[in-house]
N, C-alpha and C positions, 0 to 999 in steps of 0.2 A: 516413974513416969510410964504411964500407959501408952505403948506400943499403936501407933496411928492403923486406924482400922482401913477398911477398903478405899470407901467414900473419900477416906479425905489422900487415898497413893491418887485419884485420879486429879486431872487438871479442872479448873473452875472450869463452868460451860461457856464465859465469857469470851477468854482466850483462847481456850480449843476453835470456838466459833471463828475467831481471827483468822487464825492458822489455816484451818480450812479452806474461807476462801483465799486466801491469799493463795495458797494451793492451787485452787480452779483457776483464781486471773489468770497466775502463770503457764499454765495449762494451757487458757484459751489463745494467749497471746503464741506458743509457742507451736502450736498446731498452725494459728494462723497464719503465719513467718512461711511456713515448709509449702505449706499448699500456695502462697505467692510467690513463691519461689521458685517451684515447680511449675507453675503455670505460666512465668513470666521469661521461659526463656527464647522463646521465638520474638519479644518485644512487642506481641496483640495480644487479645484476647484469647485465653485458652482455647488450644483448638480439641474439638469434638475425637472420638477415635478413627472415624473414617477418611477424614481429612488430613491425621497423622496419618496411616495408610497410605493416601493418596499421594502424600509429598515423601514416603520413603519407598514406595513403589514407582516415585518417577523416574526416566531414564536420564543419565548421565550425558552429555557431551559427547561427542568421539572427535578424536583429535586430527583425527584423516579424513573430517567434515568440514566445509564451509561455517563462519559463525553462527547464519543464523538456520545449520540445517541438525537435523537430526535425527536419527533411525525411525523415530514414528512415523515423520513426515517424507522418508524414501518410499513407504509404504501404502500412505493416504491415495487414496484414489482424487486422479487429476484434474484440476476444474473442468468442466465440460462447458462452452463457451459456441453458442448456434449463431454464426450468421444469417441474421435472418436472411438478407439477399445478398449475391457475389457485389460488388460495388461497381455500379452503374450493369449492375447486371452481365460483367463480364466476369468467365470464371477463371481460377487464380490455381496454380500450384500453391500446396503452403508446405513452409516449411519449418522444425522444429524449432522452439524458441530457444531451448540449448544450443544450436548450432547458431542462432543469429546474435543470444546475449549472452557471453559464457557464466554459466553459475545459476541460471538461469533456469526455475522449476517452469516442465512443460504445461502445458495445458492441453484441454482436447478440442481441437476448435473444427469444426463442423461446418456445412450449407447443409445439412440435411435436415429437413424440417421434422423428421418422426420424431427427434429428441426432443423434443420441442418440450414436450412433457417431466422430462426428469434432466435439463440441462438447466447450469447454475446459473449462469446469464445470455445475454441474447443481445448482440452489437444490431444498430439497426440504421443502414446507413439511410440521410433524411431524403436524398436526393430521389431513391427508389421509393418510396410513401407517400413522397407530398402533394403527387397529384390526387390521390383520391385516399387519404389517413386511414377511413374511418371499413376501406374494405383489404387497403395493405398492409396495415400493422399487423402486428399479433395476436392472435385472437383472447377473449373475457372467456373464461375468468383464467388469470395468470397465474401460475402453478406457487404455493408456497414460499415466500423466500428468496424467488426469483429477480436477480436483478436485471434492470433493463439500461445499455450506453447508449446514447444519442451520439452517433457520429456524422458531422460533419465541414466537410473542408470549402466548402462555399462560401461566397460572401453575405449577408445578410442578403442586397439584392435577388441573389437568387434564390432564395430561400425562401419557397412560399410556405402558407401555412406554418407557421410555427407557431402560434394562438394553440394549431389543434394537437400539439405535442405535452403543452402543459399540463404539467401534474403526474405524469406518468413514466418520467426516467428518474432513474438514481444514480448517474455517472452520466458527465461528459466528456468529448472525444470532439480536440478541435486545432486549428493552428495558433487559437487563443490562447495566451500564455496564462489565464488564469482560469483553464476547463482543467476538469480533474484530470483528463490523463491531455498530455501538452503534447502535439506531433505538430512542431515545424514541419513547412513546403522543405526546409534546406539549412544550414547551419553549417559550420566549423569547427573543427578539432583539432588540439594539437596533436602533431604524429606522436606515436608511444616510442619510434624510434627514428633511423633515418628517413628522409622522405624517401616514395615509390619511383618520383619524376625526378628526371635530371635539369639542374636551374634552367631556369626559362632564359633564352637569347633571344633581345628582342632587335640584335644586330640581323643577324639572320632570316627575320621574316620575307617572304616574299607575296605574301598576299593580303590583299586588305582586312582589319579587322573593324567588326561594331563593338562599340564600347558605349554601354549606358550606366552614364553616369548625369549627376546634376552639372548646369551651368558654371555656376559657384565655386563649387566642388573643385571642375575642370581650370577654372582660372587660378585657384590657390594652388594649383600642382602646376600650372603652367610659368608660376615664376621662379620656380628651385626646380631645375633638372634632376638634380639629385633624390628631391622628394620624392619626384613624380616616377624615376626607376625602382623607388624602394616601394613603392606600391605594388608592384608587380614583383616581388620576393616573397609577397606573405607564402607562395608554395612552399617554402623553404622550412618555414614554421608548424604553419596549418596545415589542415586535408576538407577540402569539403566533402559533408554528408549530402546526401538527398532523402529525401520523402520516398519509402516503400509501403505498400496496404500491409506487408509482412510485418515488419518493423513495428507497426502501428497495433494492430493485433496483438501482436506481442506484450506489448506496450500496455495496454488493456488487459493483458494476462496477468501482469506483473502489479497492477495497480489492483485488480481483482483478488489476488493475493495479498498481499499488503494487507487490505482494508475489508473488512469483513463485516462492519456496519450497517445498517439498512438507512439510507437516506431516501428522500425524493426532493428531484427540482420542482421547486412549484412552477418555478415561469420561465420553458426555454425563451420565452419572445422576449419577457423585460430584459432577459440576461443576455444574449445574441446579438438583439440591436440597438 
């Protein structure tokens, strides 16, 4: 028997061909496993290299911070916020908003119109503009970005011009519970601890008092004694607030923070009256 030459040690070219690709499927399929795999573990779309960068160069927490504060933002320079005018044109100490809401990032809040140009918004209370809008407001062209609050605590009646207000605020400032930033005339709190006042003696009084209240009211308290003395306890619970222009400010500072969106109202007048 003759010893099998070269030709016939190798494989047909049939099967070899087989083999081969089966080879490469496995191949492609095993390459393609890894690279999903690896791109899949943020649970998006692979992200680019800068954006990895970005997210492992970001800063961490610190645990001797408030939730939502952080070392970048002790650093950020603080909204700068122009009154356009003092309110009713009377001028005002102000004072920090850290000291009025504890936790509370400050703001830079100004009357000084030179900022006018590089301040991020500009409160503008309606009462000082509305007799003549179009030579009180702020002057065109409005700097970049700039947001503009309409504040006002008047009643629609006194409210003239508010036609020529439309289209040109992005925030409002009102006792209306549904204006972006809400500043009740007066309100209620419960004490955080003992009250300040000692219970109220209404044995004790010696001089007359006004009390407004409704008719109605008066007569459903006037047939339970007992009702009509526990109405005059709520000290005991509660504290009333009042209405400060600081407070309010503030208020506007914190909602300025917050929200960083560019809106416009189209229509103080549909929406006011």
């Amino acid at each position: 028997m003759e010893p099998p030459g070269p030709a016939k040690r190798l494989c047909p070219w049939r099967p070899c061909l087989v083999v081969l690709l089966l080879q490469l499927l496995l191949s492609v399929c095993f390459f393609s496993y890894v690279r999903v795999s690896r791109g899949d573990l943020t649970g998006f779309l692979p992200l680019g290299p800068s954006a990895v960068e970005s997210a492992q160069a970001a800063p961490s927490r610190s645990p001797e911070l408030p939730p939502q504060t952080t070392p970048a933002t002790l650093t950020r320079r603080p909204l700068q916020i122009l009154l356009w005018t003092w309110p009713f044109h009377i001028p005002l100490t102000l004072s920090p908003c850290s000291e009025l809401v504890p936790g509370l990032a400050d703001c830079d809040i100004t009357a000084n119109r030179k900022v006018y140009r590089q301040a991020d918004a500009v409160i503008v209370h309606h009462w000082d503009v509305m007799f003549n809008p179009r030579s009180q407001l702020p002057p065109s062209p409005r700097p970049p970005g700039q947001r503009w609050v309409w504040y006002n605590m008047e009643p629609p009646l006194n409210s003239r011009q508010l036609r020529a207000m439309d289209g040109l605020f992005n925030l409002t400032m009102s006792y209306r519970s549904d204006s972006d930033v809400f500043m009740p005339y007066g309100w209620l709190e419960p004490w955080s601890g003992r009250p300040a006042h000692a219970p109220l003696n209404l044995s004790a009084k010696t001089e007359l008092v006004a009390w407004a209240v409704s008719n109605w009211y008066l007569q459903e308290l006037g047939r339970d004694p007992e009702r009509y003395l526990s109405y005059f306890r709520w000290r005991e619970r509660l504290r009333p607030r009042s209405f400060s222009w600081n407070l309010a400010f503030c208020k506007a500072c914190w909602k300025l923070q917050q929200e960083s969106r560019y809106q416009t109202v189209r229509s103080i007048e549909a929406w006011f009256t």
